[in-house]
PAKOL-886539 format. One line per field, with one value per residue (C-alpha): residue number from 1; residue in three letters; x, y, z. Coordinates in pm, 1 decimal. Example, Ala and Ser with C-alpha at 12.3 -4.5 7.8 and 13.67 -1.06 7.14 Angstrom:
// PAKOL-886539
num = 1,2;
residu = ALA,SER;
px = 1230.0,1367.0;
py = -450.0,-106.0;
pz = 780.0,714.0;
This chain:
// PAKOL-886539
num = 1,2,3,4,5,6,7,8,9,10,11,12,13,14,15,16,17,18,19,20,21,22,23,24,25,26,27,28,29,30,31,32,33,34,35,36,37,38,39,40,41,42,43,44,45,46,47,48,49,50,51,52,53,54,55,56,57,58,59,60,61,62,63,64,65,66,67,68,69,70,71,72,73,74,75,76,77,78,79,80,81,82,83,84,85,86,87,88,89,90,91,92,93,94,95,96,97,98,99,100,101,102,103,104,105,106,107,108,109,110,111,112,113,114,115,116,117,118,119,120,121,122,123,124,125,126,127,128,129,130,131,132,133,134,135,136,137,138,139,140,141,142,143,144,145,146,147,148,149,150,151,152,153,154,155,156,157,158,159,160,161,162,163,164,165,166,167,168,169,170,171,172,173,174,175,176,177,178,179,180,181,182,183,184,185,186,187,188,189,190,191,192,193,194,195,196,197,198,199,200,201,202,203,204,205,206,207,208,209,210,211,212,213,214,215,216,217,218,219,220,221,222,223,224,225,226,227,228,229,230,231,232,233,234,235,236,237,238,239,240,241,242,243,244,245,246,247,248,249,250,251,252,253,254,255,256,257,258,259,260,261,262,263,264,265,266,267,268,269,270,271,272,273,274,275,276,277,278,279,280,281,282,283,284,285,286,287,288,289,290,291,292,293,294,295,296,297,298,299,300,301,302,303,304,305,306,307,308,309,310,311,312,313,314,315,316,317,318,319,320,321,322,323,324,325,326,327,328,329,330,331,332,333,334,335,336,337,338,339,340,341,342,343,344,345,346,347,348,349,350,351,352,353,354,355,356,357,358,359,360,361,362,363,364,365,366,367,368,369,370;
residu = UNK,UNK,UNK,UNK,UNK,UNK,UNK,UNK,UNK,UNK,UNK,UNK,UNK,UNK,UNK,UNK,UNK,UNK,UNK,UNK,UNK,UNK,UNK,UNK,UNK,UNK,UNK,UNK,UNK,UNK,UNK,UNK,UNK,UNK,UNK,UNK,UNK,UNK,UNK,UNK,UNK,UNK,UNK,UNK,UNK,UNK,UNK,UNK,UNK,UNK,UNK,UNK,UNK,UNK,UNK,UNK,UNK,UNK,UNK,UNK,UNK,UNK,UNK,UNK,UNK,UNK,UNK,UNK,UNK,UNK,UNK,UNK,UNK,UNK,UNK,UNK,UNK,UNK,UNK,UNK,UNK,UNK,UNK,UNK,UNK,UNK,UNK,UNK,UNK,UNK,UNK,UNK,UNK,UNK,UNK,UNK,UNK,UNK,UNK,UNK,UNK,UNK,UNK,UNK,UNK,UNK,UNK,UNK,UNK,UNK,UNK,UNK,UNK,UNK,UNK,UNK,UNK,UNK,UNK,UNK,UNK,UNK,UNK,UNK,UNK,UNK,UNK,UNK,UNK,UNK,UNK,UNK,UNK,UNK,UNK,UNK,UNK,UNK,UNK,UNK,UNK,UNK,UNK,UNK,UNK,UNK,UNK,UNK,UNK,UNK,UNK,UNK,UNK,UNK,UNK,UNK,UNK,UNK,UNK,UNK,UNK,UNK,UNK,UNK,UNK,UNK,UNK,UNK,UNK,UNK,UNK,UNK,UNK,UNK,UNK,UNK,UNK,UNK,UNK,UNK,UNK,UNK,UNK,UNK,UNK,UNK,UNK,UNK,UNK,UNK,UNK,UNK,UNK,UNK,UNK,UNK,UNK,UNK,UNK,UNK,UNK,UNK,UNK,UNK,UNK,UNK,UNK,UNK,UNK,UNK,UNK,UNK,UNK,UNK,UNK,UNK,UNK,UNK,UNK,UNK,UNK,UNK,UNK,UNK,UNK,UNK,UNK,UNK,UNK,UNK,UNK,UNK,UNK,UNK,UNK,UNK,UNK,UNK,UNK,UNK,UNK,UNK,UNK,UNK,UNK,UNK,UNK,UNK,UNK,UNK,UNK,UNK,UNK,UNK,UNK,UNK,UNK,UNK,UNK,UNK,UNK,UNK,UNK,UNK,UNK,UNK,UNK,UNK,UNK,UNK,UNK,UNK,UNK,UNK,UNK,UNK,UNK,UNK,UNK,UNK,UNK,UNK,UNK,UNK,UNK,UNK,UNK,UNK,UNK,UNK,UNK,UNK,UNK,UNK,UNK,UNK,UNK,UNK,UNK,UNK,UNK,UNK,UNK,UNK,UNK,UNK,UNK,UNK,UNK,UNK,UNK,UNK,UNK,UNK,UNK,UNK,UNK,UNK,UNK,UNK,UNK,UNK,UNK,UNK,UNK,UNK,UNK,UNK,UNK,UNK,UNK,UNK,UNK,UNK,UNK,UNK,UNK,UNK,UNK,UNK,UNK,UNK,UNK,UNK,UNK,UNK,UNK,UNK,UNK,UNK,UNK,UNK,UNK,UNK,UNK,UNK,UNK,UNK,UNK,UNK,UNK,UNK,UNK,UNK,UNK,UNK,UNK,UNK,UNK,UNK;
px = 4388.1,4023.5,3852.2,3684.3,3481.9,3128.9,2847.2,2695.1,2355.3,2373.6,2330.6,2059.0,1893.2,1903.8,1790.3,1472.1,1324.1,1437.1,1250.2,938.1,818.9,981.6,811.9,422.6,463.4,586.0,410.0,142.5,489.5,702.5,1013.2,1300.3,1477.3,1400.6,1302.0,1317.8,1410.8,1066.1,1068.3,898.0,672.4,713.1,443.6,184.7,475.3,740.8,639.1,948.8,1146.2,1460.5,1487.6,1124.9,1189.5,1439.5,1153.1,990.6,1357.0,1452.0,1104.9,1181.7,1505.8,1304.5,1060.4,1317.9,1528.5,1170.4,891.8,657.0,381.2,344.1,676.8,562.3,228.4,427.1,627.3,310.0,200.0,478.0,493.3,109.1,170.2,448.8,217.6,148.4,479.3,384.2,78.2,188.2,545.5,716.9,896.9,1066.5,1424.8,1718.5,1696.5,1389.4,1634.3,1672.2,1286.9,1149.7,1398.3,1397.8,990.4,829.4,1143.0,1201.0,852.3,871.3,1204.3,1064.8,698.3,652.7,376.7,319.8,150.0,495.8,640.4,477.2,585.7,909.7,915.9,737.8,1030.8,1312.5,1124.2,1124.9,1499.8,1620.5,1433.6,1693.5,2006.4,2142.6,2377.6,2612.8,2764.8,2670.9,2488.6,2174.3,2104.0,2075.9,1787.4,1573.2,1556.5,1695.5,1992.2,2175.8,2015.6,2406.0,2471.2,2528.7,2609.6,2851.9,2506.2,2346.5,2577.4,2330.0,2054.4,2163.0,2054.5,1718.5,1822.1,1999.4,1733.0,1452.1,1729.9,1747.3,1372.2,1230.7,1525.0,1567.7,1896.9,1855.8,1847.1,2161.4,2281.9,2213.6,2356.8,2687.7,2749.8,2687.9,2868.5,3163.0,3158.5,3151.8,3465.9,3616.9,3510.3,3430.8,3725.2,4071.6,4384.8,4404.8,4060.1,3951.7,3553.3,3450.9,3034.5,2884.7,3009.9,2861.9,2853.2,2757.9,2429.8,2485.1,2812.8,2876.7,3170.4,3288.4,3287.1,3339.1,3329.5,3175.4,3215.5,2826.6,2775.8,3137.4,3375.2,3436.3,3586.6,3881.3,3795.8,3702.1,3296.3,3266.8,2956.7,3062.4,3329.9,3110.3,2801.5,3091.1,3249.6,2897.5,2745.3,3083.4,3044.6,2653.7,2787.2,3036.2,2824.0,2568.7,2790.5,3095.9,3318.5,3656.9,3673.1,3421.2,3591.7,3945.0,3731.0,3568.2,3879.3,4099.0,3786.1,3805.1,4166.9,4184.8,3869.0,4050.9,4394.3,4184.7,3985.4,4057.4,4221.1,3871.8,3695.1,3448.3,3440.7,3414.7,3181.3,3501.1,3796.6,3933.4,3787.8,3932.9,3997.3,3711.7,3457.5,3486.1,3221.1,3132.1,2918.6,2811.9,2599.6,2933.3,3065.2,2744.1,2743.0,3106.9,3082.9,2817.9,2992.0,3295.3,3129.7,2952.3,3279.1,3489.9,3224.1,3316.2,3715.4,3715.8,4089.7,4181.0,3848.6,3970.9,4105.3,3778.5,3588.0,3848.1,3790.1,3390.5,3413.0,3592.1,3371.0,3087.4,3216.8,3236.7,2902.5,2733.2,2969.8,2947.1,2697.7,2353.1,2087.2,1874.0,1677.2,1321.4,1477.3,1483.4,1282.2,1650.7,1928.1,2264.6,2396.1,2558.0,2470.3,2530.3,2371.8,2661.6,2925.2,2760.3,2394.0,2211.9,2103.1,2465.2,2511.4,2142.9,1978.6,1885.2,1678.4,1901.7,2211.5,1933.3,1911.6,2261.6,2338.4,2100.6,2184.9,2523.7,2475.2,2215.0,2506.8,2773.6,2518.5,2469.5,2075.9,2074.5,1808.7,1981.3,1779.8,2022.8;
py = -6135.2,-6036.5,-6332.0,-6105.7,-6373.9,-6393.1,-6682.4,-6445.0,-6717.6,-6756.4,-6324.5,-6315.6,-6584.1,-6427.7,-6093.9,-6210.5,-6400.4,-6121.8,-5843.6,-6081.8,-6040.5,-5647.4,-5583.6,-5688.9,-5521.6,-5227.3,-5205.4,-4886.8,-4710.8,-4477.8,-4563.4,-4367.0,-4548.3,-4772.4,-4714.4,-4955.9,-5200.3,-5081.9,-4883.6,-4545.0,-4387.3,-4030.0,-4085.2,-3847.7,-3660.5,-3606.1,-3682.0,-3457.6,-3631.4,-3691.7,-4098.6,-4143.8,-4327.2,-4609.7,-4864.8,-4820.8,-4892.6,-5149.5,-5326.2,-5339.4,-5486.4,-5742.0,-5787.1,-5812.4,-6094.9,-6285.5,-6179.4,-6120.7,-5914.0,-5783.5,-5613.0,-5426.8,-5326.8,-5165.8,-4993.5,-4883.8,-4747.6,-4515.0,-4383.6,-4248.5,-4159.0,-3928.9,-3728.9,-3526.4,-3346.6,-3251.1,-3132.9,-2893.8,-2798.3,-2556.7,-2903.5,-2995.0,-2979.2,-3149.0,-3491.4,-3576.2,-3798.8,-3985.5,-3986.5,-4056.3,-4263.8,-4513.3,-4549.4,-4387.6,-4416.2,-4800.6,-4889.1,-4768.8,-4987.7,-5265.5,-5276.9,-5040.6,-4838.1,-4531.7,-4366.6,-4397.5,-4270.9,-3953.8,-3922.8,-3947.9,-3730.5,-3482.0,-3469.6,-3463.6,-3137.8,-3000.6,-3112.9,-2955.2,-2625.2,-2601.8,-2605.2,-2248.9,-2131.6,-1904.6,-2138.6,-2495.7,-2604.0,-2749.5,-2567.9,-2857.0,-2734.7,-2448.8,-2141.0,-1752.3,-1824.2,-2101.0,-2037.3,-2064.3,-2407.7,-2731.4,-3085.4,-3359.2,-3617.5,-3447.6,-3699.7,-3919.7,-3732.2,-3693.7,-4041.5,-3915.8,-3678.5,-3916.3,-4134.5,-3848.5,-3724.0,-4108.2,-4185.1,-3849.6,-3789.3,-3488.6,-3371.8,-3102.6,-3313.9,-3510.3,-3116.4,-3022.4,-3352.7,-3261.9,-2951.1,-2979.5,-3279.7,-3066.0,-2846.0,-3070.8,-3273.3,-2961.0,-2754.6,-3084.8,-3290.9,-3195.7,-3295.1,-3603.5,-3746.5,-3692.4,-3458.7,-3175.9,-3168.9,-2821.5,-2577.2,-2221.1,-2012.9,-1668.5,-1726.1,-1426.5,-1462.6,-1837.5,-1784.8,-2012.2,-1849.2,-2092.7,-2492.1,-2614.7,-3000.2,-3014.7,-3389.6,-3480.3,-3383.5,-3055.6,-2786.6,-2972.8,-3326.5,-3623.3,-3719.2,-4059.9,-4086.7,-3807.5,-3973.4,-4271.7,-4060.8,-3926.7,-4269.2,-4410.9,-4093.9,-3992.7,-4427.0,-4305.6,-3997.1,-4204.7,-4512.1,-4292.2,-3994.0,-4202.6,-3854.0,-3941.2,-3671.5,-3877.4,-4205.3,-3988.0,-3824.2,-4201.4,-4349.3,-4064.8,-4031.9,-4431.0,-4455.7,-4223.0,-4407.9,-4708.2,-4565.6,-4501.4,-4833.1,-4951.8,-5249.0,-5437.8,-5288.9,-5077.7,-4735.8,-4391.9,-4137.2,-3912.3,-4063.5,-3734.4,-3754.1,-3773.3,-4096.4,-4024.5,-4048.2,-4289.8,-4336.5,-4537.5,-4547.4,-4872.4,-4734.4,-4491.9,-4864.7,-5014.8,-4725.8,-4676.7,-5091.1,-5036.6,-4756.5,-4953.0,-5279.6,-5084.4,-4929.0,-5245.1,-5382.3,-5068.8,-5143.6,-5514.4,-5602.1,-5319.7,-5273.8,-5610.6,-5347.4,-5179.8,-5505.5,-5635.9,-5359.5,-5356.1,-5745.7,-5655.3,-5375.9,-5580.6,-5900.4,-5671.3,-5556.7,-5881.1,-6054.8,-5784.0,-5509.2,-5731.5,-5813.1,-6127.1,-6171.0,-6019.2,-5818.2,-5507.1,-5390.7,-5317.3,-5509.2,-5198.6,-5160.5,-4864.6,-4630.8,-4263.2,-3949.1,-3695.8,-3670.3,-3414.7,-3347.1,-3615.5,-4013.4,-4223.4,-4581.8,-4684.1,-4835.7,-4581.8,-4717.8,-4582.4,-4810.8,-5112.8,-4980.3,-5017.9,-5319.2,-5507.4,-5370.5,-5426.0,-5795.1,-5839.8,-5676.6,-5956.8,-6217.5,-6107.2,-6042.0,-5658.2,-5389.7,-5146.2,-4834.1,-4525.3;
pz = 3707.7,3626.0,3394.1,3133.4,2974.0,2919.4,2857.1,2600.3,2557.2,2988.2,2986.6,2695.5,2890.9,3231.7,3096.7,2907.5,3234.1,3443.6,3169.5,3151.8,3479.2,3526.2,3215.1,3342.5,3659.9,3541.2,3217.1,3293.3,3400.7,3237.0,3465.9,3577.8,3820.8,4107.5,4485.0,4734.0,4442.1,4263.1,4001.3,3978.8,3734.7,3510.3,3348.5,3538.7,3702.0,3432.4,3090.6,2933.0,3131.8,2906.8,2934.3,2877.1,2578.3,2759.1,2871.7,2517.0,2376.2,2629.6,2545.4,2159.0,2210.2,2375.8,2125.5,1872.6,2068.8,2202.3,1948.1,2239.9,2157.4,2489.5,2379.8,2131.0,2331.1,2657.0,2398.8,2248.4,2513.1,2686.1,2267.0,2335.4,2622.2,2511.2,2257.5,2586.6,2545.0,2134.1,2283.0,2626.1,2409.4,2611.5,2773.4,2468.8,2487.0,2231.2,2363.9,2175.8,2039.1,2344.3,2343.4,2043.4,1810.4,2071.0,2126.8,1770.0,1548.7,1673.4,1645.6,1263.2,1194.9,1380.3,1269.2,963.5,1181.0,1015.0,1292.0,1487.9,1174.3,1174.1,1551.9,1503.6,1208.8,1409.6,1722.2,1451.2,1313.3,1661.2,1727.3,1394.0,1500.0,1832.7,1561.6,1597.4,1298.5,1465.6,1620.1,1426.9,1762.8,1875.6,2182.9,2458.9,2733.9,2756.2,2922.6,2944.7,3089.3,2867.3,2507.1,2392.9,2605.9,2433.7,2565.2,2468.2,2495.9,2184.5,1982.6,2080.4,1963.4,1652.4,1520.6,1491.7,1279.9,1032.3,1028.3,924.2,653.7,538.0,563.6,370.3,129.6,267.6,336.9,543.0,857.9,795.7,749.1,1104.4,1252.1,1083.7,1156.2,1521.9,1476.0,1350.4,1646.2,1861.2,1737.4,1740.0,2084.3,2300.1,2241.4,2404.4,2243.0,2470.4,2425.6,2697.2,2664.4,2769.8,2911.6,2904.2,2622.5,2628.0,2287.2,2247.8,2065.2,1898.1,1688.1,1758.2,1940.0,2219.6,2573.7,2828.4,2926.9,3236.0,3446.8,3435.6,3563.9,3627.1,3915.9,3785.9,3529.9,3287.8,3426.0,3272.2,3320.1,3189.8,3071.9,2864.4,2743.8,2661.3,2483.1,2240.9,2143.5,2061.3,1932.4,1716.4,1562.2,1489.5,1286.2,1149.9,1010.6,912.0,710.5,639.0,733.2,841.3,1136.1,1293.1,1288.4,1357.6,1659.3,1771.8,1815.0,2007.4,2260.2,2297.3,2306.8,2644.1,2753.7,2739.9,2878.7,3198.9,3227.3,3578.0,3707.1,3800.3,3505.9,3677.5,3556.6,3803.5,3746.7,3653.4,3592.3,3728.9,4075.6,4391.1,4589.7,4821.5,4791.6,4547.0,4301.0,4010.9,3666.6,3587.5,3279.6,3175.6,3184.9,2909.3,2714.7,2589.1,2573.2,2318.6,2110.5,2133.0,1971.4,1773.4,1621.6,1606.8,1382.9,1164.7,1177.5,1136.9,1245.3,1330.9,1574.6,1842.7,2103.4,2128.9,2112.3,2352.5,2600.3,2596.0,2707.7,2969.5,3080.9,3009.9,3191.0,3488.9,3535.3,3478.7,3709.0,3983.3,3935.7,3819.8,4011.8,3864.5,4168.8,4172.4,4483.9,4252.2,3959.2,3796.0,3682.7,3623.7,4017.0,4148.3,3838.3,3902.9,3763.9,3831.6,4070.5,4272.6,4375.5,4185.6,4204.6,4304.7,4267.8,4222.0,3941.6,3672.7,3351.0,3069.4,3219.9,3166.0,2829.2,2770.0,2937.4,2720.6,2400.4,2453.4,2525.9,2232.4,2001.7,2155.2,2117.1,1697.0,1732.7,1810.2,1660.4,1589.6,1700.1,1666.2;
């Protein structure tokens, strides 16, 4: 029997030494993952990179638990250093909410800055302008080949919408969020929860062509990071909209999650895929934990089986897939990119992201950033 409990203050505790001396010797970086247990830097090489806003996030999650100024200075300074992609453009693509709610937007909450106000304001402009109206979509990455192509991780992205809609008064943000919201309750979900990646519309007439596997094992499986970016990104629309099909949509996507949650708690990259190889998610596992907090805070009573399930996901991870030790930059183990051709079972900086957050909500002192 797997123990699923977890010393909330030991985790907080072990995270903020660990992040005190990650966060000096990384703090010119803009990291990705890590290599060799170091992590590497996007900052020269990638700076549209889409989790270039995860260090800025994880270090105002930081500043918010520790009030460490040195925080709020790294995140500072990966925010500046994103102006680059305002300036060049042509790199922009629809996870400037990835990007910028959690370095500009967060900074803003945090801080009142109003120079990190106006940036944020600025990439919410920019996402807004990627909302096609055929189809009620914001087109996901750019190109001439996939202008009609939208993702089931734009959920995400959508907070920076809601918060530009709530900070200007200005409906027309909140708008956008919703409607691609809509489609995407209705063209990503199946009728068993479980989430399609990669939908293609015709661009033209809005009509849906085709789905694809995109990051997961393939065509009609289940990816579960996908799974997990639409049970926190479908509790976003919810807490921020109030609109029943979100909360409807939340909990079918969570109840298969949950139907498929392995015996030891550690999630595969698909929970479709084949025996061998076998391969696992550790952030799919921190970012449906966070969602699912996030939404059993939103059902009271009736939220304990999604609370219930995070702990155990959670419990997991720290007990089995952390590293404390100053052999690696990282603390998430064995996180994987997609099933095929990308990064497997390393340590990837958004599943850091998640981790933490997802403790800071257990332990009752989380910013909430989305």
């Amino acid at each position: 029997m797997e123990n699923h409990s977890i010393d909330v203050n030991s985790a907080v505790q072990r995270i903020t030494e660990k992040m005190d001396w990650v966060s000096e010797r990384s703090k010119s970086k803009i990291p990705y993952k890590t290599v060799d247990g170091v992590h590497d830097d996007l900052s020269e090489s990638d700076i549209n990179w889409w989790t270039n806003g995860f260090w800025s996030g994880i270090q105002w999650l930081l500043y918010h638990e520790t009030g460490n100024e040195k925080h709020a200075a790294i995140a500072r300074s990966v925010e500046q250093k994103l102006d680059r992609c305002f300036e060049e453009f042509y790199g922009i693509h629809h996870d400037a909410g990835f990007m910028w709610l959690l370095s500009a937007a967060a900074d803003y909450r945090l801080t009142g800055d109003l120079e990190a106000r106006r940036r944020a304001l600025h990439a919410a402009n920019l996402l807004a302008g990627r909302f096609n109206p055929a189809g009620n979509f914001i087109r996901a990455w750019n190109g001439t080949d996939n202008s009609g192509w939208a993702i089931i991780d734009c959920m995400m992205n959508l907070a920076l919408l809601y918060w530009a809609s709530e900070e200007t008064a200005d409906p027309r943000y909140r708008q956008i969020a919703e409607c691609h919201a809509d489609t995407a309750a209705r063209c990503f979900v199946r009728s068993d929860g479980s989430v399609r990646h990669i939908v293609i519309f015709d661009p033209e007439s809005g009509e849906m062509i085709d789905d694809l596997g995109g990051q997961g094992y393939a065509k009609g499986s289940s990816w579960t990071r996908g799974q997990a970016w639409g049970i926190y990104g479908f509790t976003i629309s919810w807490k921020h909209t109030q609109k029943e099909l979100y909360l409807e949509t939340v909990r079918k996507i969570a109840d298969y999650f949950i139907s498929q949650i392995p015996a030891d708690s550690l999630i595969p990259v698909d929970f479709c895929q084949p025996e061998t190889p076998h391969l696992e998610d550790s952030m799919a596992a921190a970012i449906a934990a966070c969602g699912m907090i996030e939404l059993s805070r939103e059902l009271g009573e009736e939220g304990v089986p999604y609370l219930d399930a995070a702990k155990r996901m959670l419990a997991a991870l720290l007990a089995k897939r952390c590293c404390w030790t100053k052999e690696s930059d990282g603390i998430l183990e064995r996180c994987t990119a997609a099933y095929h051709n990308q990064e497997k079972e390393t340590n990837i900086i958004y599943g850091d992201y998640f981790l933490i957050e997802a403790v800071f909500k257990l332990n009752g002192n989380d910013a909430f950033l989305w």
